[in-house]
Rosetta silent file (secondary structure, phi, psi, omega in degrees, C-alpha in Angstrom):
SEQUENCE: XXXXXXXXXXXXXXXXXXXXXXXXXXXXXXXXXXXXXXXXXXXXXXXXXXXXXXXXXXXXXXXXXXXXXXXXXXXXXXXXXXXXXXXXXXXXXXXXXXXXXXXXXXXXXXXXXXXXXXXXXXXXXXXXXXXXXXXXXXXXXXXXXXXXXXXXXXXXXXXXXXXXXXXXXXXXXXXXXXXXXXXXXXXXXXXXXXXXXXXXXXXXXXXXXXXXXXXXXXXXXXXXXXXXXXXXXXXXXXXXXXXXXXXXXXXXXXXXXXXXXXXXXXXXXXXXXXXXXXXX
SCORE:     score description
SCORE:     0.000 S_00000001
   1 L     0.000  135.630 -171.923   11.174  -31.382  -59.596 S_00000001
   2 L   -83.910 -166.814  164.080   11.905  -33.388  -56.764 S_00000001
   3 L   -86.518  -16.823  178.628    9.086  -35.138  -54.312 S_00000001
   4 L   -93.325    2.936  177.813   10.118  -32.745  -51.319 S_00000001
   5 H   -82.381  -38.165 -165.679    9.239  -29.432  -53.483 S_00000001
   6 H   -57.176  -28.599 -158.133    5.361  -30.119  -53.679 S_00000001
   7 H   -97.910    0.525 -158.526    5.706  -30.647  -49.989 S_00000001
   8 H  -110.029  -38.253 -164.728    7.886  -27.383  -49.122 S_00000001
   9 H   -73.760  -30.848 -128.451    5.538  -25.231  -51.544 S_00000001
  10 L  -103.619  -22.425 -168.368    2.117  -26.582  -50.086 S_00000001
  11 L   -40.080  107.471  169.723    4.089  -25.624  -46.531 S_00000001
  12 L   -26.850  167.925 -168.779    1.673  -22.578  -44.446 S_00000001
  13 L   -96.502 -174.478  165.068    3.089  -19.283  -44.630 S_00000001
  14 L   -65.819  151.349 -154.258    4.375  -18.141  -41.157 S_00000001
  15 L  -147.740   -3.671  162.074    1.738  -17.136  -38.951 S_00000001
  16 H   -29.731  -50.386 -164.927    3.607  -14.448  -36.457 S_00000001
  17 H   -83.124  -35.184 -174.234    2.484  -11.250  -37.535 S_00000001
  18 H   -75.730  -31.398  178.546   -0.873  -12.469  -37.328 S_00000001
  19 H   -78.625  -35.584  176.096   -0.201  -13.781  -33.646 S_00000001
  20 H   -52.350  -59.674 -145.838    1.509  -10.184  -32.754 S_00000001
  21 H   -81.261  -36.096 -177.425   -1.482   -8.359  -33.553 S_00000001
  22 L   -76.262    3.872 -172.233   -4.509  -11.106  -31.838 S_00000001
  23 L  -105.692  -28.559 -173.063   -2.307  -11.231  -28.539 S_00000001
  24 L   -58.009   74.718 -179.484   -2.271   -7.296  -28.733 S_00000001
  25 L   -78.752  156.478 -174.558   -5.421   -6.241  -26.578 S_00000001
  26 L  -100.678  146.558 -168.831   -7.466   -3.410  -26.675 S_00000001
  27 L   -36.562  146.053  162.513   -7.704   -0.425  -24.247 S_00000001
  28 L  -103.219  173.399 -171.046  -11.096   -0.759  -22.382 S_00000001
  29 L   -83.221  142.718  171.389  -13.297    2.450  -21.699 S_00000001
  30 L   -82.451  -49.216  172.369  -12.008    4.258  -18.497 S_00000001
  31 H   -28.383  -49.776  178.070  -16.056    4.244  -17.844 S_00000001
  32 H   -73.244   -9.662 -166.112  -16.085    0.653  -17.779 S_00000001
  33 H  -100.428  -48.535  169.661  -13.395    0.206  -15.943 S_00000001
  34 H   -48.949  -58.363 -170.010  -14.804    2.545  -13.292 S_00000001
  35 H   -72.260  -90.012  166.825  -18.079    0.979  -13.255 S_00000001
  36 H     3.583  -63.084 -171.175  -16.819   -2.675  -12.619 S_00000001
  37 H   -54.306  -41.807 -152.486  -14.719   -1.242   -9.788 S_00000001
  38 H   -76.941  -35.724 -174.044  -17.751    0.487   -8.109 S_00000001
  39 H   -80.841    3.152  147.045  -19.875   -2.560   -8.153 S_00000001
  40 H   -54.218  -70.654 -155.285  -18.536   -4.393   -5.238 S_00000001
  41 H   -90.920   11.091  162.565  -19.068   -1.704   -2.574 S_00000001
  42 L   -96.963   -5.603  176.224  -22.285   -0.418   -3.937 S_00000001
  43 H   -81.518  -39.583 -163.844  -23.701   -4.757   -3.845 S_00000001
  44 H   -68.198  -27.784 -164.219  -22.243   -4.756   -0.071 S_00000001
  45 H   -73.936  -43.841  163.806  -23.577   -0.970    0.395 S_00000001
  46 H   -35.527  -69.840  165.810  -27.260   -2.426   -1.011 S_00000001
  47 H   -55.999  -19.956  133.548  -26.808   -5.379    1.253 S_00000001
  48 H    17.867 -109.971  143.484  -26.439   -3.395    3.671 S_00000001
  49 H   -36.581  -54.800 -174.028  -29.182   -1.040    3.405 S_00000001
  50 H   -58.875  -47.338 -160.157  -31.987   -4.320    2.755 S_00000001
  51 H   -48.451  -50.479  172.645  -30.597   -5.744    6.196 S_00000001
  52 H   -73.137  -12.250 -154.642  -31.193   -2.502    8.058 S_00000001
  53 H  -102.524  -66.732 -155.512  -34.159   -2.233    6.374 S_00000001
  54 L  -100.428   27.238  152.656  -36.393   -5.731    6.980 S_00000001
  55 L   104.031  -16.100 -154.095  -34.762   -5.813   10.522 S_00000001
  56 L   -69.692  -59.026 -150.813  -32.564   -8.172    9.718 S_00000001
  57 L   -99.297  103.257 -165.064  -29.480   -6.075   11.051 S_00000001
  58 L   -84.143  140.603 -178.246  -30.607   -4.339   14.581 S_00000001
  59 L   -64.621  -24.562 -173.527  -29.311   -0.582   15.312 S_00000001
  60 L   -64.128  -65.949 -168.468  -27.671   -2.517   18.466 S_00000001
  61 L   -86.967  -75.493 -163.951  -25.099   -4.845   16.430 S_00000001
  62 L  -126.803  135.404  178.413  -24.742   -1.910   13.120 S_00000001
  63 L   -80.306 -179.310  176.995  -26.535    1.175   12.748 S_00000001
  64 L   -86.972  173.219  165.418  -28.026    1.709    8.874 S_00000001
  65 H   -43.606  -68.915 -173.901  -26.674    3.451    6.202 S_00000001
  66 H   -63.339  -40.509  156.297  -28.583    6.672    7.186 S_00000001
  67 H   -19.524  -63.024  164.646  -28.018    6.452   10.412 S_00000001
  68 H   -67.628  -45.450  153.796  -24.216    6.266    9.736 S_00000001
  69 H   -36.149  -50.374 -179.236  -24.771    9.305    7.476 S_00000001
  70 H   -57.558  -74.694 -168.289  -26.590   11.111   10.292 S_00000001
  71 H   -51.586  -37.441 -170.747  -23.893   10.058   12.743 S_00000001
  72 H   -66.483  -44.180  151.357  -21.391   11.637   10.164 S_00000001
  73 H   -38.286  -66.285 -156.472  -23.441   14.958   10.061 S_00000001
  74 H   -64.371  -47.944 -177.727  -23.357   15.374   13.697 S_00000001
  75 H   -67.804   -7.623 -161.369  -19.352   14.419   14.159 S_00000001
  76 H   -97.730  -49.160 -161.483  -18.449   16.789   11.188 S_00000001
  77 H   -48.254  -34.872 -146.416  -20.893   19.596   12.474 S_00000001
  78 L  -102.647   40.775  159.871  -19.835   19.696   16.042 S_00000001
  79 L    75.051   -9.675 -173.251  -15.707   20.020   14.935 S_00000001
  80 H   -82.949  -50.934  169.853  -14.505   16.052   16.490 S_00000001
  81 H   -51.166  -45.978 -178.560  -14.244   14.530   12.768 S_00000001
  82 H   -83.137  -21.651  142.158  -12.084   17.022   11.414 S_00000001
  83 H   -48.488  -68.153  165.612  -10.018   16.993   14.164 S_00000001
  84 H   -47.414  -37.375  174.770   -9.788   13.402   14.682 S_00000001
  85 H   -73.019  -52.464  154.110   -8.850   12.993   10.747 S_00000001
  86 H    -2.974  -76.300  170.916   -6.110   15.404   11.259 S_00000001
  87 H   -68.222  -12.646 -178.758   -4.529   13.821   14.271 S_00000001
  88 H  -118.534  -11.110  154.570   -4.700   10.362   12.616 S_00000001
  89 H   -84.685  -44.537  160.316   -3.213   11.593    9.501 S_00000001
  90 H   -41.144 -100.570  135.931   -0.461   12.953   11.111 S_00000001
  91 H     4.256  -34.532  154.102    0.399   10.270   12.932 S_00000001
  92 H   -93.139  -79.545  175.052    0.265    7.809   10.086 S_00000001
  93 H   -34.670  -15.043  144.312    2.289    9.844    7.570 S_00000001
  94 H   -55.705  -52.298 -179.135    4.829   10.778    9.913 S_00000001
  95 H   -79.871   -7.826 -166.767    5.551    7.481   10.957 S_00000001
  96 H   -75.662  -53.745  148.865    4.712    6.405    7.133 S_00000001
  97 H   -26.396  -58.343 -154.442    7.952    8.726    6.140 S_00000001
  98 L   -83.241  -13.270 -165.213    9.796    7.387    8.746 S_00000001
  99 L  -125.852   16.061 -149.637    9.606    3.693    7.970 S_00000001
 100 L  -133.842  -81.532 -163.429    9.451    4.557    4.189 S_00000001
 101 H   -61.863  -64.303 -165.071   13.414    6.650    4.273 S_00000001
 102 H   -69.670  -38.964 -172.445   14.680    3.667    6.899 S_00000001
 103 H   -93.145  -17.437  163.838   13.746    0.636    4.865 S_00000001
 104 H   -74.750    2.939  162.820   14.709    2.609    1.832 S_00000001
 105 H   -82.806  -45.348  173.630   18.218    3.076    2.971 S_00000001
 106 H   -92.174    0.815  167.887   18.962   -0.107    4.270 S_00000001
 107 H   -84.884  -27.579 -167.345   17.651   -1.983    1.374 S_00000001
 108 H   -69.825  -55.255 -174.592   19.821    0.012   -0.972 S_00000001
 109 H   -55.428  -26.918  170.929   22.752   -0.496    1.540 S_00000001
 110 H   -94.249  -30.073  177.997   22.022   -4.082    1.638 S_00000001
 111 H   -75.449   -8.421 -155.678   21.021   -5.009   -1.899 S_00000001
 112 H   -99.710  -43.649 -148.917   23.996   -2.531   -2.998 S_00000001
 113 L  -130.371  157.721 -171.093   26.716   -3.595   -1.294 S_00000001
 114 L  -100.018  -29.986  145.377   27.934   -7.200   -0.075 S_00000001
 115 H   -24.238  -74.961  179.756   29.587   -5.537    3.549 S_00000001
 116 H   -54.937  -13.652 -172.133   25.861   -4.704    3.954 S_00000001
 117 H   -96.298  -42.917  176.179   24.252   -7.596    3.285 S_00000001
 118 H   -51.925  -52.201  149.409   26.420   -9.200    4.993 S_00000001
 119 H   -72.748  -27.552 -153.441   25.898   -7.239    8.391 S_00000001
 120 H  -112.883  -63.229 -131.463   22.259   -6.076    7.954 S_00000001
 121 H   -64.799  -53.546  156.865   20.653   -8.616    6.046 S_00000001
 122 H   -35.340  -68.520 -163.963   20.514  -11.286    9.144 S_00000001
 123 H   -72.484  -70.410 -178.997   19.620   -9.008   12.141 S_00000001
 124 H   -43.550  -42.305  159.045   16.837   -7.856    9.681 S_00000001
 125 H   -38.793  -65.413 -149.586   15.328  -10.962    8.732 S_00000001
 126 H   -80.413  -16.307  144.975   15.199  -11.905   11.715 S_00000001
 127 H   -51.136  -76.830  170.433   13.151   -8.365   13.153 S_00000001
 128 H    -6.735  -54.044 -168.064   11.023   -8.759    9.888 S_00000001
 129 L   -95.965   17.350  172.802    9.006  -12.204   11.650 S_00000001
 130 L  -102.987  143.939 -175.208    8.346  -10.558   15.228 S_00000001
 131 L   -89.995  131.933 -172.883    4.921   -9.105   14.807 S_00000001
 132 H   -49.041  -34.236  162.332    4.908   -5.462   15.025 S_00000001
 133 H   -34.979  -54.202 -163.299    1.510   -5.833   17.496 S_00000001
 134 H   -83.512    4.500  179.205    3.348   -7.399   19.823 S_00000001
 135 H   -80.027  -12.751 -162.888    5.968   -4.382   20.438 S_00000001
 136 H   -64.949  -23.719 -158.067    2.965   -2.051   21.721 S_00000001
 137 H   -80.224  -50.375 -177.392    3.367   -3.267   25.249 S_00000001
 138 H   -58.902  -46.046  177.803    7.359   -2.687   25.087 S_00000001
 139 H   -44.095  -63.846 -170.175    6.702    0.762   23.032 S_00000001
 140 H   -63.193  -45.207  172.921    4.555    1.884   26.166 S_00000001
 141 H   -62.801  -22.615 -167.704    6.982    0.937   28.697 S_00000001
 142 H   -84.382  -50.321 -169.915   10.149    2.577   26.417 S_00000001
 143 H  -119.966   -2.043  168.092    8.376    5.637   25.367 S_00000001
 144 L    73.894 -152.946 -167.787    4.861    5.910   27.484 S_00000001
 145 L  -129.773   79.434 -175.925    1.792    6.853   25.778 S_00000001
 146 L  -113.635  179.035  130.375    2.850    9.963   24.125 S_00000001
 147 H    30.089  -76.457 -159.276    3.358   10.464   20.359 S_00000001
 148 H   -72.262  -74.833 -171.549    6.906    8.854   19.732 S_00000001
 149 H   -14.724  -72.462 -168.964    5.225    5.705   20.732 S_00000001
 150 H   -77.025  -27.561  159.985    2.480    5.498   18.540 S_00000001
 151 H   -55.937  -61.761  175.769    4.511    6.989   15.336 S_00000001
 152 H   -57.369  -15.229  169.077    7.728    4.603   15.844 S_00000001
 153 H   -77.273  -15.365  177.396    4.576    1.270   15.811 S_00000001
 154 H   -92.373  -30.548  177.518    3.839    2.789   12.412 S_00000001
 155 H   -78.641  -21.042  142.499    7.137    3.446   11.462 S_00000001
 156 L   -83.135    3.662  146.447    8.096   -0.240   11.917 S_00000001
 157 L   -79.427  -42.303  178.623    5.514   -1.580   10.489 S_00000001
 158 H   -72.616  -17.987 -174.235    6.577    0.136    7.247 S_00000001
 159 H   -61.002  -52.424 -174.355    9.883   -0.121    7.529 S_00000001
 160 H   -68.366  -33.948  170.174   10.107   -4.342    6.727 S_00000001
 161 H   -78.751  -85.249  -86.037    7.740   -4.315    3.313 S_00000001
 162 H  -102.573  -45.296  165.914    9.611   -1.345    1.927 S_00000001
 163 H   -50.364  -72.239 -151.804   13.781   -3.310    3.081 S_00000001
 164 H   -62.708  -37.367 -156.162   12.290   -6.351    1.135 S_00000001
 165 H   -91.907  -53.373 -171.773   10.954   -4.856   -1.896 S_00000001
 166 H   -75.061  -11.261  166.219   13.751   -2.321   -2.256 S_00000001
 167 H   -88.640  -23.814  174.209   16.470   -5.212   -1.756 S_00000001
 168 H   -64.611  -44.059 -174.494   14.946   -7.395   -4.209 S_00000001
 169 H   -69.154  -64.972  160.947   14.909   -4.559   -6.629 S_00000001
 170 H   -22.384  -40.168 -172.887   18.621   -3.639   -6.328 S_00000001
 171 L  -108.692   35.915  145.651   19.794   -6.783   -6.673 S_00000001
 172 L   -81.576  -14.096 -168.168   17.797   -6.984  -10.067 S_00000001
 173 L   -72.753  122.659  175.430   20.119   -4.226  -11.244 S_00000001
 174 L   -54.955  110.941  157.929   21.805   -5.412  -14.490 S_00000001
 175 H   -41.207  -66.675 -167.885   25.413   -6.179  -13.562 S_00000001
 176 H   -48.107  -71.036  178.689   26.768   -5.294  -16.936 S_00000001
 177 H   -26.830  -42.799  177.454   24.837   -2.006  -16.879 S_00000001
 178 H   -67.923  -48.090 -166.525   26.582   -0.986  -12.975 S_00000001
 179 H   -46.338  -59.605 -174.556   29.907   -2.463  -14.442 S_00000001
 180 H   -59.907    1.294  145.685   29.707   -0.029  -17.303 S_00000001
 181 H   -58.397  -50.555  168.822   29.179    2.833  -15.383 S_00000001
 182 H   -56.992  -57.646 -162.359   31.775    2.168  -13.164 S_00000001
 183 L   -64.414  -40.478  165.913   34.088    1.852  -16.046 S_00000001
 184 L   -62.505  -15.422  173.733   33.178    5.225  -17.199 S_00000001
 185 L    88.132   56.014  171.857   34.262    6.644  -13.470 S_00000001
 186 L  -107.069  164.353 -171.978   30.717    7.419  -12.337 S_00000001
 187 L   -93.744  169.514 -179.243   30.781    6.874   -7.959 S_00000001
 188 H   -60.515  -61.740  148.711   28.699    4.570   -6.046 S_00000001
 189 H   -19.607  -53.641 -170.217   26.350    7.306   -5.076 S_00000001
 190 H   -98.958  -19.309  161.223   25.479    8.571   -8.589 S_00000001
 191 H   -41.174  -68.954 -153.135   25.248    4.569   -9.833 S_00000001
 192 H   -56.856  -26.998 -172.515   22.496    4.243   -7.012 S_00000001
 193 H   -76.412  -96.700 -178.305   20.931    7.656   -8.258 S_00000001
 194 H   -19.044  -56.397 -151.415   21.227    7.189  -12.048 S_00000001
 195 H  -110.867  -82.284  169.421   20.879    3.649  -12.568 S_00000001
 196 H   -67.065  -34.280  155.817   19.690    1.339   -9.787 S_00000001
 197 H   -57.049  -55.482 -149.127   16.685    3.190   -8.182 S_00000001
 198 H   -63.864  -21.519 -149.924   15.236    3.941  -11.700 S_00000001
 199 H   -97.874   -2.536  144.171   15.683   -0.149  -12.902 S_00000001
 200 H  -120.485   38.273 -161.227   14.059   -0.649   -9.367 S_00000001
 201 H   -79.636  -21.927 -175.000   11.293    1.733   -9.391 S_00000001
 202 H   -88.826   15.015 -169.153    8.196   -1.272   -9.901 S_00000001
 203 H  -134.327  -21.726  161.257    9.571   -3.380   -6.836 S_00000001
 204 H   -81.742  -41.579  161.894    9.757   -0.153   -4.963 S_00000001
 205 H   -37.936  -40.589 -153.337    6.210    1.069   -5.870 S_00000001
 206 H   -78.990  -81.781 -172.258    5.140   -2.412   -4.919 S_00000001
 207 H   -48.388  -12.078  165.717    6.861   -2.041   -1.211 S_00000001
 208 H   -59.326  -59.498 -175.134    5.001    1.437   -1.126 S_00000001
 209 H   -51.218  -53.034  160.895    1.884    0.263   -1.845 S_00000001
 210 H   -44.690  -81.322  171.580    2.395   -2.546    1.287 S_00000001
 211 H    10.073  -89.755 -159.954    3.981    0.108    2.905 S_00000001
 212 H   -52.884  -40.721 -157.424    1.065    2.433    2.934 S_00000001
 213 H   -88.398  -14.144  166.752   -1.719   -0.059    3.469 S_00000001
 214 H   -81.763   15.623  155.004    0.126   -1.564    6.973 S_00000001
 215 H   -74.067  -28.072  152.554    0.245    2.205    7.628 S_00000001
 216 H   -39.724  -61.702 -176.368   -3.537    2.040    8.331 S_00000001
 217 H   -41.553  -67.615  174.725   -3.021   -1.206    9.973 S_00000001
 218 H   -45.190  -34.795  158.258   -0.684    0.100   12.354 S_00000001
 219 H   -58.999  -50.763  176.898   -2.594    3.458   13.002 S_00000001
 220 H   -34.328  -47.693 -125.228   -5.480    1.101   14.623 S_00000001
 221 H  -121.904  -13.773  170.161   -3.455   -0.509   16.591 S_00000001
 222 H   -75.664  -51.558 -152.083   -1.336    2.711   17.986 S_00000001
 223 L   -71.519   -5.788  168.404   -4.391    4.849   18.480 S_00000001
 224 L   -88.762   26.449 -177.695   -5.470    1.763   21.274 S_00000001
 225 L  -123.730   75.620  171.321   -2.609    2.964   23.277 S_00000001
 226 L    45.530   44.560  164.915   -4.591    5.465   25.377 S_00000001
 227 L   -43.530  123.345 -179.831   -5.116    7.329   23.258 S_00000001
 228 L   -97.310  -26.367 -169.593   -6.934   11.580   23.876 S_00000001
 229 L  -156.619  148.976  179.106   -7.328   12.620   20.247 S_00000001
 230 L   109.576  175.609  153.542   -7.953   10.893   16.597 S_00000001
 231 L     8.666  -74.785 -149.830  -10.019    7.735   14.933 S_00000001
 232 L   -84.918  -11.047  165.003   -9.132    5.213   17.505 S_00000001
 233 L   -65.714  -41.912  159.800  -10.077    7.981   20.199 S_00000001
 234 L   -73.107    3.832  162.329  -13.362    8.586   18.780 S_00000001
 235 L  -111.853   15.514  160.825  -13.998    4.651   18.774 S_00000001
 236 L   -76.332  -59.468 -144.240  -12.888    4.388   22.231 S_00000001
 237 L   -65.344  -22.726 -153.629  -15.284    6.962   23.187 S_00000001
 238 L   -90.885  -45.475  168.638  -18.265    5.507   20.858 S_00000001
 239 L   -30.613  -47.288  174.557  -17.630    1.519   23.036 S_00000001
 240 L   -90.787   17.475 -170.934  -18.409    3.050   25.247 S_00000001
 241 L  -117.920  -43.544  176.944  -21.820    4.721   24.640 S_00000001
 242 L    79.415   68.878 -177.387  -22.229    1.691   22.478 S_00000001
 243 L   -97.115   63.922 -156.902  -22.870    3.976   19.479 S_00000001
 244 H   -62.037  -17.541  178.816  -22.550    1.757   17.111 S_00000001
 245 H   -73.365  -94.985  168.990  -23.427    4.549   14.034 S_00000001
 246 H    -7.953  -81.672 -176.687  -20.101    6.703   15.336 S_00000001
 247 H   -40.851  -41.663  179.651  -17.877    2.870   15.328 S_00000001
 248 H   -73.908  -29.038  160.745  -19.190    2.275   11.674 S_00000001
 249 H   -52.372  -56.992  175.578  -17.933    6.057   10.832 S_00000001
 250 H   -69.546  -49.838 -168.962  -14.474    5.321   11.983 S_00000001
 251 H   -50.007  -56.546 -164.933  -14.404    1.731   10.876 S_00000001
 252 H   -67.430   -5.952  177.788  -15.265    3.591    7.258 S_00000001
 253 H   -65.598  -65.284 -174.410  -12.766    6.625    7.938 S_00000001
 254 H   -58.808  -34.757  165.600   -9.944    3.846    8.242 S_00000001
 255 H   -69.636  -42.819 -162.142  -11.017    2.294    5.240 S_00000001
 256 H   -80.618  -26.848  167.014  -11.061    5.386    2.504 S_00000001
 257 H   -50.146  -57.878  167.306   -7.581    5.595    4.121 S_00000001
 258 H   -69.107  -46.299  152.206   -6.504    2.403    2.471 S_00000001
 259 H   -37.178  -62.787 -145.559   -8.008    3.364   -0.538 S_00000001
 260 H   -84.235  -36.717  151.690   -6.844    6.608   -1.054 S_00000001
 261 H   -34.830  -53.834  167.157   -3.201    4.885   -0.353 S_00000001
 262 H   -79.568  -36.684 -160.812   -3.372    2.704   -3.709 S_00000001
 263 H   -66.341  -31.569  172.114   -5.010    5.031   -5.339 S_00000001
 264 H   -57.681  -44.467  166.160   -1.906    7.588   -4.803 S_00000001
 265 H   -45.582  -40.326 -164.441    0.009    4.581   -5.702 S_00000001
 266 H   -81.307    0.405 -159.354   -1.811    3.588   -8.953 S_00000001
 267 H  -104.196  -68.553  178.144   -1.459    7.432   -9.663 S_00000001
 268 H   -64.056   -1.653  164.577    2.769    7.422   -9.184 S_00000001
 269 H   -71.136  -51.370 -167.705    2.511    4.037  -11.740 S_00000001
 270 H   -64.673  -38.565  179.350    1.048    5.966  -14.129 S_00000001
 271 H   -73.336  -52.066 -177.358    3.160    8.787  -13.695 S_00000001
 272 H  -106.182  -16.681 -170.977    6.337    7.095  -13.721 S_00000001
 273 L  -124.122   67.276  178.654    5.943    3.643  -15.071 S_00000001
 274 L   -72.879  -17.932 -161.536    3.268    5.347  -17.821 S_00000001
 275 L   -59.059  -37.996 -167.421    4.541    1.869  -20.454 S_00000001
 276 L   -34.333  -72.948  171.700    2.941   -0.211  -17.883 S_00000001
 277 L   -13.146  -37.504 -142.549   -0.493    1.349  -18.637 S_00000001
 278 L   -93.079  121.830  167.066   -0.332    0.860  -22.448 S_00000001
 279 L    84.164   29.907  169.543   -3.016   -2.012  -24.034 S_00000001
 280 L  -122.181    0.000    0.000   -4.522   -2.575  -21.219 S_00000001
């Protein structure tokens, strides 16, 4: 026996398998996961409520919770909330569509092809940093304060996350994989189908999810263009009364809006990306 066997037998065993399984975490309780989420807006809804309560918070600058309930009653009872969500749903999902199918065309055309990047990719960039805000004034002079107007300010807000996300993911596409596709005689068209949307479906969720929530943004800021019916009409009309219950309704209308936008998103992860989901 030599002097290096004592030192190769006394040697630890490998320690992988053991490392696989303690890095491997376990599923949490969908309860718990629920409750954690909830306890932000039920500490702010609490603060709230004490503020309005000891006086702190005056009916003048924010009405209370019940108040804002009250006020909620009265707009659903007398038919202007259910209208106004309508007309503001419309209006963002139209233009939501519309900027959702245009940046998903031209990212594919630009991430897909080097002719495209090569024309589009510049002129876009260079849209992409003028802030969509500042088009309302041109929007009213082009198209007046109809409709088109306020749907094309939504649809170009969405348009610029959804080009970036969907060109990053395309040009993430495994080369080898497109070559070998190719080689088999599949067309550009069924590559883009087959191949490259699915292997860039998380960088397109990801531009949805932006997407959706500057669809919100973007409703705010169309419905201030003289507007007659929706949200930003019924917060015109409440400035001016200085109803401050009625402004905190809409302010919270626009919010469950952004919510309910990731949540359809975290809903299409799960549905299509279900691996994601798994140990956490």
């Amino acid at each position: 026996m030599t002097a290096a066997e004592p030192v190769l037998a006394a040697a630890p065993r490998p320690r992988e398998t053991v490392t696989a399984r303690a890095a491997a975490p376990r599923p949490r309780p969908r309860g718990y996961t629920v409750t954690v989420r909830a306890l932000g807006p039920l500490l702010l809804l609490a603060l709230w409520w004490a503020a309005s309560a000891t006086g702190a918070l005056t009916p003048d600058v924010l009405a209370s919770p019940a108040g804002v309930i009250r006020a909620t009653g009265e707009l659903w009872g007398n038919g202007q909330l259910p209208d106004a969500l309508v007309t503001s749903l419309t209006r963002a999902v139209t233009g939501l569509l519309l900027g959702l199918v245009t940046g998903l065309t031209l990212g594919v055309v630009t991430g897909f092809t080097r002719l495209g990047d090569e024309l589009l990719d510049s002129p876009i960039q260079a849209l992409r940093t003028v802030p969509f805000l500042s088009l309302v004034p041109l929007f009213m002079v082009w198209f007046g304060i109809n409709e088109i107007a306020k749907v094309l300010l939504i649809a170009v807000a969405t348009t610029f996350p959804m080009y970036v996300s969907t060109v990053g993911g395309v040009r993430n596409a495994d080369p080898k994989l497109v070559e070998a596709m190719r080689s088999f005689g599949m067309g550009r068209l069924a590559i883009v189908r087959e191949v490259v949307l699915p292997g860039a479906l998380p960088s397109l969720l990801s531009g949805l999810r932006l997407s959706m929530t500057l669809s919100v943004i973007a409703l705010i800021a169309a419905e201030e263009i003289n507007a007659t019916a929706g949200i930003g009409y019924l917060m015109a009309q409440a400035q001016s009364y200085a109803r401050t219950d009625v402004l905190a309704v809409c302010i919270l209308v626009y919010g469950l809006f952004g919510l309910l936008a990731d949540a359809f998103v975290r809903l299409l992860e799960r549905i299509l990306m279900p691996w994601r989901r798994a140990g956490r």
